[in-house]
N, C-alpha and C positions, 0 to 999 in steps of 0.2 A: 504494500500500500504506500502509496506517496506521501512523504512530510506534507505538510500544509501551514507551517509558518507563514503569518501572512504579513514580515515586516522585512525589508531587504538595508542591509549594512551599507552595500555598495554597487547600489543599481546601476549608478554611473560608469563605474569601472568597470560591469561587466557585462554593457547593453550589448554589444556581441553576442554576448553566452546569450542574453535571452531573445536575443533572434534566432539561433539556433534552436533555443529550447524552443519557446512560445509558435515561432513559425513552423518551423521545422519538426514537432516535435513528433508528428506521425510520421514523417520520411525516417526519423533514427528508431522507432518504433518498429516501423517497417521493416528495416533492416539489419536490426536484434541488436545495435548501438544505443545506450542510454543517452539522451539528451543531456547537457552538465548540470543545471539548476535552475530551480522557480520559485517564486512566492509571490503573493497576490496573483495569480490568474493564470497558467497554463499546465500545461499537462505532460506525459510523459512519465520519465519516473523523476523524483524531484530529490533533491538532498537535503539534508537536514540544516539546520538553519546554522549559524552559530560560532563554532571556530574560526571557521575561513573567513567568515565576513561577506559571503555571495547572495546575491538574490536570491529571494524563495518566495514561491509563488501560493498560494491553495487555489483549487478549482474554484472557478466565480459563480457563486450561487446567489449574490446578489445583487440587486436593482438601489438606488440610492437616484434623490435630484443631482441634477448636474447642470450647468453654466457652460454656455463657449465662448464668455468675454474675456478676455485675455487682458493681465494686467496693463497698466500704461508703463510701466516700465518692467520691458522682457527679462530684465537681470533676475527681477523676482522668479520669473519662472526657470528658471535655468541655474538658480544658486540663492536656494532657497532656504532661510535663517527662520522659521519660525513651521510649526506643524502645520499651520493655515495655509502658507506659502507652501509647503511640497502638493497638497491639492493641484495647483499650477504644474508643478516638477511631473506628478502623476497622470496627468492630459496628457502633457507632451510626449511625454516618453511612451503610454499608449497610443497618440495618436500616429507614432512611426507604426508600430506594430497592425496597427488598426488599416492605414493606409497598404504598409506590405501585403496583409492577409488577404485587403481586398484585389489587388492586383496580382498577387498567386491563385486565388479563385477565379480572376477574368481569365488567367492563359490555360488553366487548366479545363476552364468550359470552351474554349475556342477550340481544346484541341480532345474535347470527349472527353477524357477524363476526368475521374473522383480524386476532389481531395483528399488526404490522407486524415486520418482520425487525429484530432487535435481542441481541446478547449480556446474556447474566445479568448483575442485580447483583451486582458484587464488591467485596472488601477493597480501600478505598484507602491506598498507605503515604506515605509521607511523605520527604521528600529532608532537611529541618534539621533530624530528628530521626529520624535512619535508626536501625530494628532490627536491628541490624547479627547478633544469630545466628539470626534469623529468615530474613533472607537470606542467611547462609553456607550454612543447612538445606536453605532450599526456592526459590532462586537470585528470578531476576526474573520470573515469569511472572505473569499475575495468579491469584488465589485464590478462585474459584467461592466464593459464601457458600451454606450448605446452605438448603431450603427453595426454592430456584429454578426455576421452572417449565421445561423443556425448552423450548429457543426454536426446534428444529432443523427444528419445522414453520411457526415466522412465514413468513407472508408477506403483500406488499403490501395493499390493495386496488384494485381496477381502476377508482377515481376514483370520483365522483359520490358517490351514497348513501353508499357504502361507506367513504370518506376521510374523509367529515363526519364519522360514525360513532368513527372510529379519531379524528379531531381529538376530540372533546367526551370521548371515555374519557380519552385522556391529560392533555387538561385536570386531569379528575377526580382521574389519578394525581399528577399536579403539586402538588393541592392539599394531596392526602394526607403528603407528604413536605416542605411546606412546614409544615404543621402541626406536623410534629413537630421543624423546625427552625428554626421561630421561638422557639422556648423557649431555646435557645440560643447562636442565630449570633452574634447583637450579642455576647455576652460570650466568644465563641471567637474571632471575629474579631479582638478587642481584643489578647483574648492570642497569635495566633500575629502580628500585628502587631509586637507588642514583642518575642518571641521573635526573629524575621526580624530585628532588629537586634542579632545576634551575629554575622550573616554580616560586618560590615565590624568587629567587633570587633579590635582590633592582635592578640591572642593567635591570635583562630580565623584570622585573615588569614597569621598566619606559620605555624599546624601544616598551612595548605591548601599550604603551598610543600612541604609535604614528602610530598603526594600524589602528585605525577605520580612523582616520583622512586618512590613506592614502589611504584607501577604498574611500573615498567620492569624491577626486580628481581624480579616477577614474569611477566616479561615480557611483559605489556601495555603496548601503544605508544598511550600518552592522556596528555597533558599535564594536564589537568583533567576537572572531572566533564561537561563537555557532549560532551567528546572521550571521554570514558569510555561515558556512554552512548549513544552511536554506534554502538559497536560493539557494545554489549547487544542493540541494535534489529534492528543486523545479524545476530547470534546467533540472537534469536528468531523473527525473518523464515526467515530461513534453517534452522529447525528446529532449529538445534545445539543441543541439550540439553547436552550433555559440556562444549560450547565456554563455553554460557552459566553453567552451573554454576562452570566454572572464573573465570570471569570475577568472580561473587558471590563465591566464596571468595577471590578478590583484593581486591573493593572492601571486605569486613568486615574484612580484617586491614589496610589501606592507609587507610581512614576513620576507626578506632578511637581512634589521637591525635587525631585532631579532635573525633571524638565526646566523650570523655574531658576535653580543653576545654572544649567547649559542653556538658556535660552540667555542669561544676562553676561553670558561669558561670550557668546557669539556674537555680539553687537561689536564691540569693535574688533574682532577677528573678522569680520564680514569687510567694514568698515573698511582695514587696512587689505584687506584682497581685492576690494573692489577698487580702489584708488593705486593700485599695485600692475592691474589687469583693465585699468581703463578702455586702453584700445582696442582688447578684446572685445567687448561689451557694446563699447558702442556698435563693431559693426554686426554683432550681434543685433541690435536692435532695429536697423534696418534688410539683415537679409532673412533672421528667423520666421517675420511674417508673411516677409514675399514668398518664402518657403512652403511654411505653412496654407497659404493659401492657392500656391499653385498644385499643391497634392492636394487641396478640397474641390477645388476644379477639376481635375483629372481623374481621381478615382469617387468622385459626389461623394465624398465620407465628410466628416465637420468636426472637429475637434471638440472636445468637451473637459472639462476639469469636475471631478465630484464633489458637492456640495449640499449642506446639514439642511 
């Protein structure tokens, strides 16, 4: 059974891997290769959250409002300091996937063939910059992004012709979401780089002592967050809806001093990366939307960001 963590360390550094996994993830299925890693939203076999720091996705089984206003300044979306701001981070980076998936589905109808078994692209959130009332609302499951084509009829192909076919579309999809995260990566990457170094900051290292502890007065038995989302995985595995729900309203009231921490130690880490990486950013700000919106024209998909 698949992990289903649904908070990713370092989506940035490893939007690659989840083009492989999320797109691709019935091509490696297909051909008895595990896709590398998911959380929040696709499929295949998934790895577990946690040491390495990789994205992990869970199957998206939910619906949530969403917005496709896009900030007035794209930096927010793109190097995002606060849980409300990865909302932003979360669109964008589904809407590559979302645009790929739809353009692996056009080449592979043009030319007869089924897509390959694979869950929709979804919202990925983020673990060192939890939205902490985004999950006390709508717990851990992953977040269906709207625009998603029904996957309920992928299935394989029966080798030969037909594999080739599925390889050279997903290519195609690969290319499509690399396009539009080239414009970016290098200068996200940098920043949740630097960001990731509050995790051994002295302050955020002493309010994580007062985690487990505040696990337990809600009577959750988890020492820490790998032992915490253990038991999520179990939740969700196990269908608990009520179980998992309670669980999220634990970790947003139990994470909140931390957050609260790292959220006031970010402000001028943000501050001197963004005055560091000026020139990045600005032309960021004029090619991300011309981007953006030349793939909503091309493939009719529309970007969306999730929202309470």
């Amino acid at each position: 059974m698949p992990r289903r963590n649904p908070l990713s360390r370092a989506a940035a550094l490893t939007a690659p891997l989840l083009v492989a996994a999320g797109v691709l993830a019935g091509l490696t299925a297909c051909s008895g290769t595990t896709g590398p890693d998911e959380s929040t939203g696709s499929s295949g076999t998934t790895a577990a959250p946690a040491q390495d720091g990789r994205a992990q996705r869970p199957s998206p089984t939910v619906t949530v409002p969403v917005t496709s206003a896009m900030p007035a300044d794209v930096a927010d979306m793109v190097l995002p300091t606060t849980g409300v701001q990865t909302r932003w981070t979360q669109g964008l980076d589904a809407f590559g996937r979302l645009a790929a998936d739809t353009a692996v589905r056009g080449c592979l109808t043009e030319r007869k063939t089924p897509a390959p078994p694979h869950e929709p692209p979804a919202f990925v959130r983020f673990s060192d910059i939890p939205d902490l009332p985004f999950i006390a609302r709508n717990g851990f499951n992953g977040v269906i992004v709207p625009g998603a084509a029904d996957s309920s009829k992928d299935r394989p192909a029966e080798g030969g012709a037909g594999q080739e076919v599925q390889e050279r579309c997903m290519q195609t999809g690969m290319a499509v979401d690399q396009g539009l995260r080239s414009l970016y990566l290098k200068v996200q990457g940098q920043w949740f780089q630097e960001e990731s170094s509050l995790r051994n900051h002295p302050r955020v290292v002493a309010a994580l002592r007062g985690f487990g502890p505040c696990l337990a007065g809600h009577k959750v038995e988890a020492r820490d967050e790998n032992a915490f989302f253990a038991l999520v995985d179990q939740r969700l595995q196990a269908g608990d809806t009520a179980g998992e729900h309670a669980l999220a309203g634990a970790y947003a009231v139990c994470m909140k001093p931390v957050e609260d921490v790292r959220s006031e130690l970010r402000k001028p880490l943000a501050a001197r990366f963004r005055a560091d990486h000026r020139e990045e950013i600005a032309a960021l700000n004029t090619a991300l939307p011309a981007k953006i919106h030349e793939l909503e024209r091309r493939y009719s998909v529309r970007i969306s960001f999730p929202a309470l």
